[in-house]
C-alpha positions in Angstrom: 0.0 0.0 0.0 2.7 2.0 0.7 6.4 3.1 -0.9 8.5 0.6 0.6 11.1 3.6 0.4 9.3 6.0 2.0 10.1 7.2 5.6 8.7 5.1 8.6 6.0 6.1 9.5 3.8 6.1 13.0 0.6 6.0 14.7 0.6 9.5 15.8 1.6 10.1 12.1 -1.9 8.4 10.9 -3.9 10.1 13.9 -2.7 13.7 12.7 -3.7 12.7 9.2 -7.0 11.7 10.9 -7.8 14.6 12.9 -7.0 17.0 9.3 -9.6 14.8 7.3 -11.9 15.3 10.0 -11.0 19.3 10.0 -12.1 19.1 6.3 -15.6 19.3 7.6 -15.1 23.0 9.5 -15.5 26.0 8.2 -14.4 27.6 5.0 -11.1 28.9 6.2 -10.5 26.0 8.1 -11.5 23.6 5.1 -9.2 24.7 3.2 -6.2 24.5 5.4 -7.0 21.2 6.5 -6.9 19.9 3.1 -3.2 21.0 2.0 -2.5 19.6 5.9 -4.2 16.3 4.4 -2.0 16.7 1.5 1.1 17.5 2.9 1.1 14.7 5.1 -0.1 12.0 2.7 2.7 12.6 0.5 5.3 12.7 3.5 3.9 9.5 4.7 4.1 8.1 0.9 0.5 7.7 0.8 -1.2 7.8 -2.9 -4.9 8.8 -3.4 -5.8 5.1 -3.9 -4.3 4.6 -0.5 -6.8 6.7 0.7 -9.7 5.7 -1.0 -9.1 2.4 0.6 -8.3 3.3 4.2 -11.7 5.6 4.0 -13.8 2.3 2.4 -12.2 -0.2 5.6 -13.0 2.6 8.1 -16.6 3.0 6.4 -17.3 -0.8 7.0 -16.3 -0.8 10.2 -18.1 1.7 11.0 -21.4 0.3 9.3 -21.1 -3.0 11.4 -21.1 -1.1 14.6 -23.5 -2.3 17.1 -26.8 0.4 17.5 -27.0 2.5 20.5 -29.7 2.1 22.8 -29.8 5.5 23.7 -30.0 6.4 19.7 -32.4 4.8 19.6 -34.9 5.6 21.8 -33.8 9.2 20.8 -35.2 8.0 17.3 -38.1 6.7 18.6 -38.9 9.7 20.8 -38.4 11.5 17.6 -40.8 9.6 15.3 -43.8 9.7 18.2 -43.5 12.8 17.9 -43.5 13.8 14.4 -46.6 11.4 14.3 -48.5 13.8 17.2 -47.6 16.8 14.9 -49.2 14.9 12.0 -52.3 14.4 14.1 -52.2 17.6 14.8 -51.8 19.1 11.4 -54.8 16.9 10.3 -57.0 18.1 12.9 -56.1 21.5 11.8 -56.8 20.8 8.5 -59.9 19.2 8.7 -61.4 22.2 11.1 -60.3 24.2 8.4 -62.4 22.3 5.6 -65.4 22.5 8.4 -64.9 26.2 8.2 -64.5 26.5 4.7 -67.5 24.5 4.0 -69.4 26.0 6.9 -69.0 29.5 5.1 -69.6 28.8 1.8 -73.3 27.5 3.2 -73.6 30.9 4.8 -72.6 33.1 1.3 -75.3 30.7 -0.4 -77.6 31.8 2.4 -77.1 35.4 2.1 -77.2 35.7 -1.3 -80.3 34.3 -1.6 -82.1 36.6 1.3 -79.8 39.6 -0.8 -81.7 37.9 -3.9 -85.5 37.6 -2.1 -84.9 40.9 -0.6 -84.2 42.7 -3.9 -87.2 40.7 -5.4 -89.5 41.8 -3.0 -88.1 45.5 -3.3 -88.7 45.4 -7.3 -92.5 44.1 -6.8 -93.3 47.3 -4.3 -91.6 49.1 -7.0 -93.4 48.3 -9.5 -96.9 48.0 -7.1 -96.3 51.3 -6.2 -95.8 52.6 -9.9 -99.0 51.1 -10.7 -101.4 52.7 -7.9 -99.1 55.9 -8.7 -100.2 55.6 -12.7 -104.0 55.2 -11.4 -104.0 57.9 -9.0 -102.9 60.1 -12.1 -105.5 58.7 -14.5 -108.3 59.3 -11.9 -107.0 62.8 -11.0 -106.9 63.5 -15.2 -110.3 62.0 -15.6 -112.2 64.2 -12.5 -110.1 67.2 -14.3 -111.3 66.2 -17.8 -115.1 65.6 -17.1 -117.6 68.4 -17.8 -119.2 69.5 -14.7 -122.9 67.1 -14.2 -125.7 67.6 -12.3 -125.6 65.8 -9.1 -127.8 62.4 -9.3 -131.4 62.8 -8.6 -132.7 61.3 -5.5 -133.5 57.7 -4.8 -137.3 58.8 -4.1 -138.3 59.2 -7.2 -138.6 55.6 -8.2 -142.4 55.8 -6.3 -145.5 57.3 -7.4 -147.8 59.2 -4.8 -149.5 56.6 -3.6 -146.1 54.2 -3.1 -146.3 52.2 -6.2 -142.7 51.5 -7.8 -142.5 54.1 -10.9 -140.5 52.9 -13.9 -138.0 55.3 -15.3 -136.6 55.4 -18.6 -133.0 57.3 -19.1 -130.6 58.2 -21.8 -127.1 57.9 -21.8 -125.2 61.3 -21.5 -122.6 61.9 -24.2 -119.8 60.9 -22.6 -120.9 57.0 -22.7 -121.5 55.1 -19.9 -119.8 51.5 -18.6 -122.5 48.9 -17.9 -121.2 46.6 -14.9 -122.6 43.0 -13.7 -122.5 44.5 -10.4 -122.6 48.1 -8.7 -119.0 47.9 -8.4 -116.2 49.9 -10.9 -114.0 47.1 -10.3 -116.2 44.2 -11.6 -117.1 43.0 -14.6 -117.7 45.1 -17.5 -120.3 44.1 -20.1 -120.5 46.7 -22.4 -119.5 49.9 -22.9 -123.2 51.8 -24.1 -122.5 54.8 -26.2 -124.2 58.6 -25.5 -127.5 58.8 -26.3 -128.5 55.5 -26.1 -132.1 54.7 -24.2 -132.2 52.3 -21.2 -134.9 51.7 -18.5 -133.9 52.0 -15.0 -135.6 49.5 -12.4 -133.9 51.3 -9.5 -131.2 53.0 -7.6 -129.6 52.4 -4.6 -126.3 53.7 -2.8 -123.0 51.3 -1.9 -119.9 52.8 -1.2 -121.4 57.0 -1.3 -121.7 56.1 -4.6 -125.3 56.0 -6.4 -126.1 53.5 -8.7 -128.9 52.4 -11.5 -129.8 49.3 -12.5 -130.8 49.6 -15.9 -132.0 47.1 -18.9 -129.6 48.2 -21.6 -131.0 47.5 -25.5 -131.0 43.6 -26.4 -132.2 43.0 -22.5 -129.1 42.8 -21.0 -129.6 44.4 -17.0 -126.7 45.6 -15.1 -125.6 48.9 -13.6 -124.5 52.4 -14.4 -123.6 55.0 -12.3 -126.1 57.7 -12.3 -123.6 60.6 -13.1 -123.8 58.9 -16.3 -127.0 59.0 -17.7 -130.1 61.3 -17.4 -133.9 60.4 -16.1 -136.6 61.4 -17.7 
């Protein structure tokens, strides 16, 4: 292995050659000086870089076939319980996390619905209120737009003297008139009776302070008029 003549060498020779490979391990600085140490004294000692090789592969194999240490290894084991708790731990955390997660995308699905009813509900009263708005208007033009009419006559003059129901006959004022199924504007409308026609009126009776006539339009049909819109004879 070696130069047979090379200079004797000694064990303290070998252990400083040790100590300088170990030293090639340090720091920067130190590195480096330890390695021309390791090469200085390998060529004093006649040592080639195969030499090396070798003596580093023997000590390596020893060292693999030492015995394990108790105490290693319950360091080990100490070690690995606890990486395992941490990995339990990080688990737990993670799984709360997905609870959370989960447990506030439920909650934005929630609100944005209510957000979604609540704008819904807003748009109807909108448009309600548009609508009673529009007829408000269209009742304020028509009282503005109407020629001024005598006020109805009284109920009392569907009797004669001596009590008997009197039969009236009326014409339509030029305006028209709307005959209703019932004495109600918001029923049903049957016809619409141009001015001027001639209807018979059975009688008249009040609902809602408003005044209606029942009255048998041409063709037989009965229904009712309001009495602003025709005249008695």
């Amino acid at each position: 292995m070696t130069d047979p003549n090379a200079p004797t060498t000694t064990d303290a020779d070998f252990e400083r050659l040790a100590a300088r490979v170990g030293m090639l391990a340090s720091e920067a600085g130190e590195a480096d000086n330890a390695g021309r140490a390791v090469g200085a004294l390998a060529r004093r000692l006649g040592l080639t870089g195969g030499d090396l090789k070798r003596i580093f592969l023997a000590g390596a194999a020893l060292v693999g076939h030492r015995p394990p240490n108790p105490q290693e290894r319950e360091r080990l084991e100490y070690e690995l319980a606890t990486l395992r708790q941490s990995l339990n731990l990080v688990e737990s955390d993670i799984r709360r996390a997905m609870f959370e997660r989960d447990a506030a995308l439920l909650e934005n699905q929630l609100l944005r619905a209510r957000v979604e009813r609540t704008r819904m509900l807003a748009l109807g009263g909108g448009v309600i209120g548009v609508v009673a708005l529009l007829m408000l208007v269209i009742g304020a033009v028509t009282v503005l737009l109407r020629p001024d009419l005598p006020p109805p006559r009284p109920a009392v003059e569907r009797f004669a003297p001596d009590g008997a129901l009197q039969v009236h006959t009326a014409h339509i004022r030029p305006i028209g008139a709307s005959l209703f199924r019932d004495p109600d504007r918001a029923g049903v409308m049957l016809a619409v009776l141009p001015g001027g026609t001639r209807v018979t009126v059975r009688r008249l009776l009040w609902k809602a302070l408003v005044q209606w006539a029942e009255v048998e339009a041409p063709g037989g049909r009965v229904g009712y008029v309001l009495t602003t819109e025709i005249d008695l004879s």
